[in-house]
C-alpha positions in Angstrom: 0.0 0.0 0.0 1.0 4.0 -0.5 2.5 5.6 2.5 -0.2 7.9 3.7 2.3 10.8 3.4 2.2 10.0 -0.6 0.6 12.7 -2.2 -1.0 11.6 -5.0 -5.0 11.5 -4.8 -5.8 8.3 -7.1 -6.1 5.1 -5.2 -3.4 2.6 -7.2 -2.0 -0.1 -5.1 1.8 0.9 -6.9 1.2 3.8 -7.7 4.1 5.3 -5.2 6.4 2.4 -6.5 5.8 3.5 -10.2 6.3 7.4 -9.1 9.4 6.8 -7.3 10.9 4.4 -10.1 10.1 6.7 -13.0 10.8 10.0 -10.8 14.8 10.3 -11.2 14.8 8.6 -15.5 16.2 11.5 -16.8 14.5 12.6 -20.5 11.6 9.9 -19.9 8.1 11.8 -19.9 7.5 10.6 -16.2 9.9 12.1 -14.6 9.9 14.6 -12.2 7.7 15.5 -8.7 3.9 15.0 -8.5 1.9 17.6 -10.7 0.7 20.6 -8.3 -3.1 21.1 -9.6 -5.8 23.4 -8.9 -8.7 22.2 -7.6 -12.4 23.5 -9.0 -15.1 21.1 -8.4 -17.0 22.3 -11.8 -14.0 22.5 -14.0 -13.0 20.8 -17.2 -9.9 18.8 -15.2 -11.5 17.8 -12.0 -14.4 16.2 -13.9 -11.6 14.5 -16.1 -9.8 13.3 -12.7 -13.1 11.7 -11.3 -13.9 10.1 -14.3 -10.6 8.3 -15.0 -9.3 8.1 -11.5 -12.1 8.0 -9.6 -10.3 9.4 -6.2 -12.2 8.2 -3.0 -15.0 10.0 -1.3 -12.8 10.8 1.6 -9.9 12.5 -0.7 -13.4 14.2 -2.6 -15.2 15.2 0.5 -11.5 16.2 2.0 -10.5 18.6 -1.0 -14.1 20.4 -1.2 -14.1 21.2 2.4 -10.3 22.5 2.2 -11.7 24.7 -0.7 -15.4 25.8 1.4 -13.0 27.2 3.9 -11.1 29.1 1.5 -13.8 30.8 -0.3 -13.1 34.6 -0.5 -9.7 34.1 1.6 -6.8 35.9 0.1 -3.0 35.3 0.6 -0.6 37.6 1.1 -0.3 39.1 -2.5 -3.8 40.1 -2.6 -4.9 36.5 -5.0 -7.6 34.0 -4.3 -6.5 31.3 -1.8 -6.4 28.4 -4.3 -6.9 24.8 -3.8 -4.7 22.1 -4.8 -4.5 18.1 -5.0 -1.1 16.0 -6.3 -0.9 14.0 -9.4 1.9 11.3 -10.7 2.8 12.2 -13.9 2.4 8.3 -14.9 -1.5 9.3 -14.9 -0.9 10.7 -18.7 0.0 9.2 -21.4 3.6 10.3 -23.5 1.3 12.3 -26.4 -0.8 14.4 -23.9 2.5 15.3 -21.6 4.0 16.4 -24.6 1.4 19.3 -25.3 2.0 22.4 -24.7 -0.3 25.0 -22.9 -2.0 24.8 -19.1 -3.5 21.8 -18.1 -6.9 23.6 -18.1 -6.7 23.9 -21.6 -8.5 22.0 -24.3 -7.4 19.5 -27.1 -8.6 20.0 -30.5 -9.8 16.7 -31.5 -8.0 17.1 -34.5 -4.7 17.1 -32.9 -5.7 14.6 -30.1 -6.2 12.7 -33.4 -2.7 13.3 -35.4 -0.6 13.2 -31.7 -2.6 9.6 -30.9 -3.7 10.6 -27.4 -6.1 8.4 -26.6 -5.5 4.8 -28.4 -8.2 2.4 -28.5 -10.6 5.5 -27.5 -13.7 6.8 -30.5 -12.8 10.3 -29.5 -15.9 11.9 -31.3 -18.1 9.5 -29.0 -16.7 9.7 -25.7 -18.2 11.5 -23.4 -15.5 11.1 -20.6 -12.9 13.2 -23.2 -15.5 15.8 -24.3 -14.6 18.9 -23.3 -17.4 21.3 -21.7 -17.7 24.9 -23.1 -21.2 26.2 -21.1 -20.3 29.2 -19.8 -17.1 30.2 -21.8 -17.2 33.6 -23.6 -18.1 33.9 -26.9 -14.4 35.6 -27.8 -13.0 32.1 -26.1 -15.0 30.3 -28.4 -13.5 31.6 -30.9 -10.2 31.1 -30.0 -11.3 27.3 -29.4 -13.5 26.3 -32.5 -14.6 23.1 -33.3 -14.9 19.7 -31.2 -13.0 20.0 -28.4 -11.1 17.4 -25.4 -9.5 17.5 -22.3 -6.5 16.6 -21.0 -7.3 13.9 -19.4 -5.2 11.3 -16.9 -6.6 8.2 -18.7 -3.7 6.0 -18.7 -4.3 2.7 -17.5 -2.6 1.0 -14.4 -1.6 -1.8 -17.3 0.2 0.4 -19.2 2.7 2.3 -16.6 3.2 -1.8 -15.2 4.2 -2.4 -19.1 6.6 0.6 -19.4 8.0 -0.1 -15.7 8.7 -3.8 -16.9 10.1 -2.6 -19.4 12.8 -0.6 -18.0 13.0 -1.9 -14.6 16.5 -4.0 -14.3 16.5 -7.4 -13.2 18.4 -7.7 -9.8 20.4 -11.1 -9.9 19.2 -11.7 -6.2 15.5 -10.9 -7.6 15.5 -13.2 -10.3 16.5 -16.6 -7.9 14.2 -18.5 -6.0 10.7 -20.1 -7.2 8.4 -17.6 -5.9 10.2 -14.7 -7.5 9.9 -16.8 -11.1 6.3 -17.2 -10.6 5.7 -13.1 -9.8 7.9 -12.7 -12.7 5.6 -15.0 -14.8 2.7 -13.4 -13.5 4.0 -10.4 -14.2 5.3 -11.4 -17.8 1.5 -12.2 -18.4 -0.1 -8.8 -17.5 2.6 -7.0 -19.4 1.6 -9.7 -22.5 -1.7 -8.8 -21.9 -1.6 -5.3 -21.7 -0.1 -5.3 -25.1 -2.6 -7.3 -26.4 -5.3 -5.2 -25.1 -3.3 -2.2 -26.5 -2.8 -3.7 -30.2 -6.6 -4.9 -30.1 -7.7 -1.3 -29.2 -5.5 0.2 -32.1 -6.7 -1.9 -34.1 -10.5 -1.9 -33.4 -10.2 2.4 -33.3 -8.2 2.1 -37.0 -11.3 0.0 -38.0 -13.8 2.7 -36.8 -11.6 5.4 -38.5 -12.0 3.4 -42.0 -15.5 2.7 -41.3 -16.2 6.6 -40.6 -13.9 7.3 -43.4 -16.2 4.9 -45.9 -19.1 6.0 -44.0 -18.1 10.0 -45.3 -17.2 8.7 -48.7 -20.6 7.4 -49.1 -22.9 10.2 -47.7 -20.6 12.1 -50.2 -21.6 10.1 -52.9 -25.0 9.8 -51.9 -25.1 14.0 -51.4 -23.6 14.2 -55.1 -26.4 11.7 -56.6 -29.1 13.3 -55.0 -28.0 16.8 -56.0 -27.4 15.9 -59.9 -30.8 14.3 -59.4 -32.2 17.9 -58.0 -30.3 19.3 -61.0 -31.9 17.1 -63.9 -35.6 17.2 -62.3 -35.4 21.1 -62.1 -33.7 21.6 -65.9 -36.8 18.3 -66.6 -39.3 21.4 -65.1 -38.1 24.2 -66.5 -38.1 23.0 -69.8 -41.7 21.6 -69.3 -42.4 25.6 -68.2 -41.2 26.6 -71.1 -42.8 24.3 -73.6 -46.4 25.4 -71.4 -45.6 28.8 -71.9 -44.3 28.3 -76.2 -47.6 26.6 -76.7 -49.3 28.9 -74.7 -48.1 31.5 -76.5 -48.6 29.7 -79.6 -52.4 29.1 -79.0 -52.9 33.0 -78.5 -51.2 34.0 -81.9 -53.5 31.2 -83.7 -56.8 32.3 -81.4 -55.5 36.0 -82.9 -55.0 35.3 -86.4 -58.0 33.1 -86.5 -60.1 36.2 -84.9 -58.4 38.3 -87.6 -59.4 35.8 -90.7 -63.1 36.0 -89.2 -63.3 40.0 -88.8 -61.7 40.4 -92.2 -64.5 37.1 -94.0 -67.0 39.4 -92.2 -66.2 42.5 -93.7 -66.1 40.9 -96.9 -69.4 39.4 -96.4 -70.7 43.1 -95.9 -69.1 44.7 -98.7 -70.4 42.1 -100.6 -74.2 42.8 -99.7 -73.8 46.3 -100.1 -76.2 47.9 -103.0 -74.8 51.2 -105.2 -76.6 53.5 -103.3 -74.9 51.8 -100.0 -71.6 52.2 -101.4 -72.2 56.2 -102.4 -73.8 56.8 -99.1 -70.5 55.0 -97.7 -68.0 57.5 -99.7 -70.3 60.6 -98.7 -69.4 59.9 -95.4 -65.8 59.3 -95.8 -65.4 62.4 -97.6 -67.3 64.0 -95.1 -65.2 62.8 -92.2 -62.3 63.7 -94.2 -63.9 67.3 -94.6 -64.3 67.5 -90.7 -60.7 66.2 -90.5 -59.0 68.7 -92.9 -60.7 71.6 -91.2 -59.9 70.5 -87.9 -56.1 70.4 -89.1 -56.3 73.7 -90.4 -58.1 75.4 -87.2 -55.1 74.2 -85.4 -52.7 75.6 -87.3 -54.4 78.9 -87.5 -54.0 78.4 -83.5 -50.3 77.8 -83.6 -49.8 80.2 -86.3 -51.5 83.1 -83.8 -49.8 81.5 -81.0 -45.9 82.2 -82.5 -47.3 85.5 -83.5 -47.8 86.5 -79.7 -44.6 84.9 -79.0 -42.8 86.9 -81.2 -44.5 90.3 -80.2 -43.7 89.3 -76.6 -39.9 88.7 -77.4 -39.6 92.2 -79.2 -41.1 94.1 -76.5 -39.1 93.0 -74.1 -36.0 93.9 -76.2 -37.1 97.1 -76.8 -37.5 97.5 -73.0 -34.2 96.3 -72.3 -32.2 98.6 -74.7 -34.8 101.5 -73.0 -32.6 100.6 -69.7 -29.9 100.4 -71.5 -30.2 103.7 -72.6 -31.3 105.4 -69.5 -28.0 103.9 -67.7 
C-alpha cells in the first residue's frame, strides 16, 4: 500500500512504486515530482480526474471542504486562496504530456487525433474526453473552434506496469528463487496482456476510423447523386415551363389570327351585300369625315400660327424694354 504521506489523490495499489521508479529517469516523460493542480469542483480537469481516477470519497469530501474554507480568503499578494491536490505524472500518457499549454486547456480533436492521445478510445463518441464549453465567452469560443477534449489522466494501471517492466533492471538476487519466477511469470502475463489489449484497441479504433472514413465517402456520394438528381428534375421542369408557356403562346397568336381571318371574311361578307346607293352613301361619309378632319387640321394651325405670332410680339417688347434701360443707364 502507498505511504499515507504519498501525495497523489488516485487510489493505485503501486502507484508510489511507479512514481518513485520513474521520478529520477532522466528525459523519460515521467519524470519529475507530482503535478501541483488546482482544484475546481465544476472545472474541465476535475471532472476528467473523477472520471478516469475516480479518487475516494474521503480524498473528494477532504478537498471540497479544504476549498469551502477558503472561499473569498486571500494570501498575502492580494490572490484567491487556491486549492490544490497531487498527481503522478504516470497518470498521462507520453502524447498528452508532450502538449503544450496549461492543463486547463483544451485539445482539439484534430490534434488529439494526429498526436494519438487516446489509443483504443472513438474520441468523437466519448463522453469522458468531451470537453465542456457552457459558460465560456463567446471571444473564447473563438479562440477554441470546433470539437473540443481535455486533458485527461486516462492511462491505464496496465500500461505504466508495461513501461515499468520494461525498463526496470533485473536484480540477480530478484531473479533466484521459485516464488520470485512465478511473480515474474505473473507479471510477464499482464505485461503480454496489456499489449494485447493495447494492439486490439489500435486496431479496433483504425477500423472505426476506415468505417467513418467509408461512412463520409458514401454520404458524399449519396449527397452528389441526390444533388445531380435535383439538377436534372429542375432543368426536366423548366423546360416543361417553357414548352407550357411556347404553346401557350402559340395558342394565342393562332386564337389571334383566327379572330383576324373572321373579322376580315365578315367584312367581306358586308361589302359584298352592299347595293350602289350603299356604297355612295358610304363614300359621302368618308369624304365627309375627311372634310371635318381637314378643317380641324387647319383650325389648329391657325392656333399655332396666332400663338408664334404672340410669341414673337412678346420677345420684341421685351428687347425694346431692355435697350430702354440700357439707354437710361
Amino acid at each position: 500500500m502507498p505511504n499515507p504521506s504519498y501525495g497523489c489523490i488516485c487510489g493505485w495499489q503501486d502507484c508510489q512504486k511507479f512514481h518513485k521508479f520513474f521520478k529520477g529517469r532522466k528525459d523519460h516523460p515521467w519524470s519529475g515530482k507530482l503535478l501541483k493542480l488546482s482544484y475546481e469542483p465544476d472545472s474541465n480537469l476535475w471532472k476528467s480526474v473523477c472520471n478516469f481516477i475516480e479518487p475516494s470519497p474521503e480524498k473528494k469530501a477532504e478537498l471540497q471542504t479544504r476549498f469551502d474554507d477558503k472561499k473569498g480568503a486571500k494570501a498575502g499578494s492580494g490572490r484567491q486562496k487556491v486549492t490544490s491536490f497531487r498527481l503522478a505524472r504516470h497518470h498521462y500518457s507520453f502524447a498528452v504530456l508532450s502538449l503544450k499549454g496549461y492543463w486547463t486547456a483544451p485539445i482539439p480533436i484534430e490534434v488529439a487525433r494526429k498526436r494519438n492521445c487516446y489509443p483504443g478510445r472513438t474520441l468523437h463518441s466519448d463522453k469522458k474526453l468531451r470537453f465542456d464549453t457552457r459558460g465560456k465567452s463567446d471571444d473564447w469560443r473563438k479562440k477554441y473552434p470546433g470539437t473540443l477534449l481535455v486533458k485527461a489522466p486516462e492511462n491505464a494501471c496496465i500500461n505504466v506496469r508495461e513501461e515499468y517492466m520494461k525498463l526496470r533492471p533485473i536484480d540477480s538476487a530478484e531473479a533466484s528463487g521459485p516464488a520470485n519466477e512465478v511473480s515474474q511469470s505473473r507479471v510477464a502475463k499482464e505485461a503480454a496482456k496489456g499489449r494485447h489489449q493495447t494492439r486490439r484497441r489500435r486496431e479496433e479504433e483504425e477500423r472505426r476510423q476506415e468505417y467513418t472514413k467509408l461512412q463520409s465517402i458514401y454520404s458524399a456520394e449519396v449527397s452528389r447523386l441526390e444533388n445531380e438528381v435535383f439538377q436534372k428534375r429542375s432543368a426536366k421542369e423548366a423546360e416543361e415551363r417553357h414548352q407550357k408557356t411556347r404553346q401557350g403562346e402559340e395558342e394565342e397568336r393562332r386564337r389571334e389570327e383566327e379572330q383576324r381571318l373572321v373579322e376580315r371574311e365578315r367584312r367581306e361578307e358586308e361589302d359584298r351585300r352592299r347595293t350602289p346607293a350603299q356604297w355612295k352613301a358610304l363614300f359621302a361619309a368618308k369624304d365627309a369625315e375627311i372634310a371635318s378632319k381637314s378643317a380641324e387640321i387647319l383650325s389648329l394651325r391657325n392656333e399655332l400660327s396666332s400663338a408664334k405670332r404672340r410669341l414673337d410680339e412678346i420677345s420684341t417688347s421685351k428687347k425694346k424694354g431692355s435697350n430702354k434701360r440700357l439707354r437710361a443707364m
